[in-house]
C-alpha positions, 0 to 999 in steps of 0.5 A, a space after each residue: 913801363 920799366 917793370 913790363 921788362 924782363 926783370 928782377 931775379 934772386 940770383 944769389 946762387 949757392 947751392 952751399 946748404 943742402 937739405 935733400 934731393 929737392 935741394 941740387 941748385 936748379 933754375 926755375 922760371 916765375 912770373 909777377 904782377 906789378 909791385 905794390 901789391 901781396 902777390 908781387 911780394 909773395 913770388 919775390 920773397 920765394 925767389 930770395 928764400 929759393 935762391 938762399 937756401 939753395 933749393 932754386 933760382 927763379 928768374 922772374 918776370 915782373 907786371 905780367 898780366 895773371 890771366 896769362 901767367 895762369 895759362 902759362 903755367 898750365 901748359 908747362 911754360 912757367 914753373 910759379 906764378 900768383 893766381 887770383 883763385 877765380 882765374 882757376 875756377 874760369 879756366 876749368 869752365 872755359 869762361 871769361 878770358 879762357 873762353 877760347 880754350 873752350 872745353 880743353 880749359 878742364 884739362 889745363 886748369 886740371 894741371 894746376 896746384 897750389 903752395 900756399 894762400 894768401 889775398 891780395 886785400 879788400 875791394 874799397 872805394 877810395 877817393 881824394 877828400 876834395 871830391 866831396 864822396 862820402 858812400 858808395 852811392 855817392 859814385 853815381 855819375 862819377 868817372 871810376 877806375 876800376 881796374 885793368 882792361 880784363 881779368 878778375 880784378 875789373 870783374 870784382 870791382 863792377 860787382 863790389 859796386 853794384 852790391 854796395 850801391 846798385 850802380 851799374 858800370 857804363 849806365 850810373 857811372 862811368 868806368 876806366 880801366 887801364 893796367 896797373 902799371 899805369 894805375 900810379 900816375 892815375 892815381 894823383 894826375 886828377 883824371 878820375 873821381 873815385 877808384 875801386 880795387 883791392 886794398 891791403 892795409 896799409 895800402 901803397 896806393 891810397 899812400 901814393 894818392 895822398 900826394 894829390 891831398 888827404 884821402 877818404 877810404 870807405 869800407 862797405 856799409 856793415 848793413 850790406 855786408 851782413 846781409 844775405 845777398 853779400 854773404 852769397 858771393 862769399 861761395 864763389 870761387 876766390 872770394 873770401 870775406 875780409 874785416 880789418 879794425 881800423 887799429 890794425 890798418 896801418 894808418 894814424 888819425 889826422 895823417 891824411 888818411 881818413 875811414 868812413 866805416 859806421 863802427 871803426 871797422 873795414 869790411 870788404 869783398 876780398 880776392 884769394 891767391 894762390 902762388 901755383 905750380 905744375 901738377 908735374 913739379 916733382 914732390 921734393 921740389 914742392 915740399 922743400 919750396 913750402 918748407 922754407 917758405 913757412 920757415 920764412 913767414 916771419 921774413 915775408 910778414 915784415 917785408 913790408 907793412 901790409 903782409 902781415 894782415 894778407 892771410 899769410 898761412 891761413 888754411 881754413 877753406 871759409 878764408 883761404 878760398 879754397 874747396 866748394 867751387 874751386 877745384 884747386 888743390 894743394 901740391 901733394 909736396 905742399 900738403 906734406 910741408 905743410 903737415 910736418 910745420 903742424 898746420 892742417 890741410 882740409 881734406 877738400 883742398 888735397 888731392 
């Protein structure tokens, strides 16, 4: 479990450009999940950013688990981490795995703000093509990964499933769960039928799949997308709807990898992120830290093929996640960053 060590940190400390009292090289500490996914690339594009323009230095610390990375920064013991916006809303109630924070799960989620969104893609199904697996339905009976052991991640990818296709984990299909660590080799070593997890587009794990053979991806069907029940946990907390052509997915016909979609198109159950900080962290440091950030959107976009299409600087609460159940709000040095780039902060993301 190599990224599970102490890891990676921009130490290419200057200090040499100063642009105001945010600017004094500071260190800063930050936590990741595990690579191949937007929220890794997302804090190791700001520890660069930070450490280049000489705002900051983050030592990070890779494949955290983020329901711990959340707590961590709500009790003041981690300055940045990603944050699936559903973790947010389970702290403030004291649900799910903040359950034995209980009522104090308020005051803690109270102390978290946002920097920015973005989303860790789309739940899909993706199968090898030797499965025979052509729908959802299809899963029934099936050995399914779906996700880590607790978190978001698992909860979302049961409810993916149960909604395309009214299957129920543990009585129509069987599921497993291990880290994402563990997930690469799962992926080729044959042990599963199916998988369900978020998908970016391209996505690094279908490409790793491919070598155990071609690979079918299915989107959810158009009908049950569109439908009322679907569109209702678009108001839960981090959920956003995603629809990606398959044009804009990132793959080639005849390449291995193969869409079943009734019209071309991917549709699917998106997570929404937020790399989040301490209601404490002071305001200069906040604005300058999003400042570089949409200075670099165009540096985090090209890092690697599938940040283009995560909803980099989207703010528009229907998409981002933001407002109605969550109760999570920008940090006020991010609403002016943002504000001053031109972009508009919805009333009901601000404090």
């Amino acid at each position: 479990m190599k990224h599970l060590a102490l890891g990676l940190a921009a130490l290419i400390a200057s200090g040499a450009l100063a642009a105001g009292p945010a600017t004094a090289q500071v260190n800063l500490s930050a936590e990741a999940s595990s690579p191949g996914n937007s929220p890794h690339v997302s804090i190791l594009h700001m520890a660069e950013i930070a450490s280049t323009a000489g705002i900051a230095s983050l030592q990070v610390q890779e494949g955290q688990t983020l329901t711990n990375s959340v707590l961590n920064v709500a009790e003041g013991r981690t300055d940045i981490a990603p944050m699936p916006l559903i973790l947010g809303f389970l702290l403030e109630k004291g649900r799910g795995p903040y359950a034995k924070q209980g009522e104090k799960g308020a005051a803690l989620a109270a102390n978290l703000r946002a920097l920015y969104p973005y989303n860790a893609g789309a739940y899909g199904l993706i199968a090898l093509e030797s499965e025979g697996i052509d729908g959802w339905d299809d899963l029934k009976g099936k050995e399914v990964w779906n996700g880590p052991p607790r978190g978001a991640a698992l909860v979302n990818a049961r409810q993916a499933i149960f909604l395309a296709a009214g299957l129920k984990d543990g009585e129509d299909y069987t599921g497993h769960q291990s880290n994402w660590g563990q997930l690469p080799t799962t992926l080729v070593d044959g042990s599963m039928d199916a998988f369900v997890f978020p998908l970016t587009f391209p996505s690094a794990r279908a490409t790793t799949m491919q070598a155990a053979g071609n690979v079918v991806m299915i989107s959810t069907p158009k009908d049950v997308f569109e439908s009322d029940a679907y569109q209702k946990i678009f108001n839960a907390p981090g959920n956003v709807p995603i629809v990606v052509k398959w044009a804009d997915m990132g793959y080639e016909d005849g390449k291995g990898i193969r869409l079943i979609s009734e019209d071309g198109t991917f549709r699917g159950l998106g997570t929404a992120f937020a790399d989040i900080v301490h209601k404490d962290m002071s305001f200069d440091m906040a604005k300058a830290l999003v400042a570089e950030y949409i200075a670099t959107l165009d540096q985090l976009s090209s890092k690697t093929a599938y940040m283009k299409n995560v909803g980099l600087a989207t703010l528009a609460p229907e998409l981002s996640g933001f407002c109605g159940l969550n109760a999570l709000k920008y940090h006020p040095g991010a609403v002016a960053a943002w504000e001053e780039a031109g972009y508009t902060v919805p009333d009901c993301a601000r404090e």
